[in-house]
Steps between C-alpha positions, in 0.01 A plus 500: 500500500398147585146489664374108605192369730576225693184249567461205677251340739544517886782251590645539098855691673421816358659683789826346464545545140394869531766577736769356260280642163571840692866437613638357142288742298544790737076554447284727707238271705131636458280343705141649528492421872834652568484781325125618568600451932784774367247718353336481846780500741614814332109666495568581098157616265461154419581388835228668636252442266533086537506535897192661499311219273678267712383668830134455323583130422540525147749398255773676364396588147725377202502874389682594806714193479634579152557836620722415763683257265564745279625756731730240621660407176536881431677573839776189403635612156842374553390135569533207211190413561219380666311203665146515554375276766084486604465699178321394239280268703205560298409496133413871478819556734672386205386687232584805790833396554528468075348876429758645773774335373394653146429822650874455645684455158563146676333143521460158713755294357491185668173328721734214665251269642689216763242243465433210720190278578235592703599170752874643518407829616282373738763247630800805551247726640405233781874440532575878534208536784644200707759816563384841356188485784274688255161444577421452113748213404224249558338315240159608454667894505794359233232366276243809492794704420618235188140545388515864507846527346403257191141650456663851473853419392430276200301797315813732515765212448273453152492871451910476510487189261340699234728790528791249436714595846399176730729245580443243735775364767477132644458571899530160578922521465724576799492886558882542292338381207191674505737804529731365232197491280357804540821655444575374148140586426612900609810456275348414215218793516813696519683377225225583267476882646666753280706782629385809310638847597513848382822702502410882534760729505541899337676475209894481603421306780629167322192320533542348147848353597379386851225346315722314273754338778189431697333307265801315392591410868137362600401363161225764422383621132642874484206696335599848377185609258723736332758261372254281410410718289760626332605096419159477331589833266841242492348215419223693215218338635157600462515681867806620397387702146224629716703614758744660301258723311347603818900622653476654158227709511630581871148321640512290833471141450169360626482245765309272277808439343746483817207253658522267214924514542499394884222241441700366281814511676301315804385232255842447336646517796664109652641426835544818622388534851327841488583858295608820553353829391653830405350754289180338574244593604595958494137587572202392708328361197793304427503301835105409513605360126812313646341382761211361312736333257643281774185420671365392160855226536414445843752701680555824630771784583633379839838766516538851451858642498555860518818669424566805683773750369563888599391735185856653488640148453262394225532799305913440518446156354282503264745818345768301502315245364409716257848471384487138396350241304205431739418836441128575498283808319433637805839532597639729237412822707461598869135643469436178320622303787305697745209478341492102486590494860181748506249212295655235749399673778134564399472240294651187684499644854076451527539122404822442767216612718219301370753181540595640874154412561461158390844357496871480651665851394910428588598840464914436438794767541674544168751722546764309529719264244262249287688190685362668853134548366486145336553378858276713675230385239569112493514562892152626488404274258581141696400636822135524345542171288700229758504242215702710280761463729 
């Protein structure tokens, strides 16, 4: 998801360049005005509640505001993005607009500010009123509202600054090149996102070979906690001695030990453009932990592929797997096969859930032939990411 406030004082162009920031990025367009006259046009809860301060000649509370922001990200979850216009005007709108995006699983990544002087704005806003006939394109009006914007503006641009996500555009360039500016700017903040997704699947569905062709196609790190383990027993490493005496003595191994493994897969890992999960996280626990692991590298799960195959047809792979090399334990018997579909299901099932909630579950037919369900996947997959394409 790519999330970006556009700034700039009256006259800067900031209208134009929205329109194309929306059209090449296909973003959502919040603006506070916009979208609170919706809540009141359609008489919603918070509708109602700002007409009636209004009717009292009050102002609409931040609280209600934020509210009605975040009820409009949650009711576009198909969108790339979004750009925020009006909002954050203030300091403590910012640190709003920062906690929601938090609370979210999301965040601000780029304040564009289009800056020109004070004497430019006030020279295209007296050129735009020889024509626009708005009563406040006059001087004295253009230059209270320059005050206002720097004396409230400058606070949050700083606030932005410090977080490390500001970059300023020169306004004084023909309108092309502001727009050829800001879009290298949007390039690069995607360049530096990784793709990180989790392959679920029963087990049968083929999510480990999916997993494998799709991380080879798009350049992601294939992360399968349970081969990494076994190359550590391999390798006899440290993890590896421990981890073998704990297979031994038919324990569980801890996640202390598969944290360390995918922390330092992430840190090892070079030029990959995101990673794939499978076999991790299987429990609730497991995908607080996973997701903690990334925030602490500064990214985040931002896929979730689901498998989906009939019982009948997983059970008549994995016995016929059960015939080969690939083999598993659990596929020696029937009741043993039934009985890991059973842990899936109330293991793994509660955290498909959990993810339903917070990110984009793809759930993808796999029933048919492994070349059919690659496509359907990658299909999924670039529709949600365009630059993968």
């Amino acid at each position: 998801m790519l999330n970006i406030a556009l700034f700039g004082p009256p006259g800067a162009g900031k209208g134009t360049q929205s329109e194309y920031l929306i059209q090449k990025f296909k973003l959502f367009y919040i603006s506070t005005g916009d979208i609170l006259r919706k809540e009141l046009a359609d008489e919603s809860k918070l509708g109602l509640e700002a007409k009636s301060i209004i009717a009292q000649g009050g102002l609409v509370s931040d609280e209600i505001i934020v509210q009605i922001i975040e009820k409009t990200i949650k009711n576009n979850p198909d969108v790339n993005g979004f750009l925020f216009d009006g909002f954050p005007r203030t300091f403590v709108q910012a640190y709003i607009l920062e906690g929601l995006m938090i609370k979210m699983n999301t965040k601000l990544d780029l304040l564009i500010s289009i800056e020109v002087s004070e004497e430019e704005s006030v020279k295209r806003l007296l050129n735009r009123g020889k024509t626009s006939g708005r009563l406040d394109d006059n001087e004295e009006v253009i230059r209270n509202r320059l005050k206002e914007y720097n004396n409230k503006t400058l606070p949050v641009l700083n606030f932005f600054k410090e977080r490390g996500n500001y970059v300023a555009v020169n306004g004084l360039q023909d309108i092309q090149e502001v727009a050829t500016d800001i879009v290298q700017i949007v390039n690069n903040e995607q360049s530096k996102k990784l793709l990180n997704m989790v392959i679920f699947g029963y087990p049968g569905s083929g999510r480990g070979s999916l997993g494998k062709a799709i991380a080879e196609k798009y350049n992601l790190e294939f992360v399968a906690t349970g081969a990494m383990l076994d190359e550590e027993i391999k390798k006899n490493t440290a993890i590896g001695k421990e981890v073998r005496n704990l297979y031994e003595s038919g324990q569980l191994v801890p996640d202390e030990i598969v944290i360390r493994l995918i922390e330092q897969k992430i840190e090892n890992t070079k030029n990959a453009k995101g990673f794939i999960f499978k076999g991790y996280p299987r429990t609730l626990v497991q995908s607080y932990i996973l997701d903690g692991i990334l925030k602490k590298h500064e990214s985040s799960i931002n896929k979730i592929i689901e498998i989906d195959v009939d019982t009948l047809e997983l059970i008549r792979r994995l016995d016929k797997r059960s015939q080969t090399d690939s083999a598993m334990p659990y596929d020696s018997s029937t009741e043993r096969i039934v009985q890991r579909l059973e842990q899936h299901k109330t293991k793994t099932i509660p955290v498909i859930e959990k993810y339903k909630e917070m990110h984009d579950v793809a759930v993808i037919d796999g029933q048919d032939s492994f070349e059919t369900v690659l496509e359907r996947v990658s299909l999924e997959i670039e529709n949600s990411f365009k630059n993968l394409k």
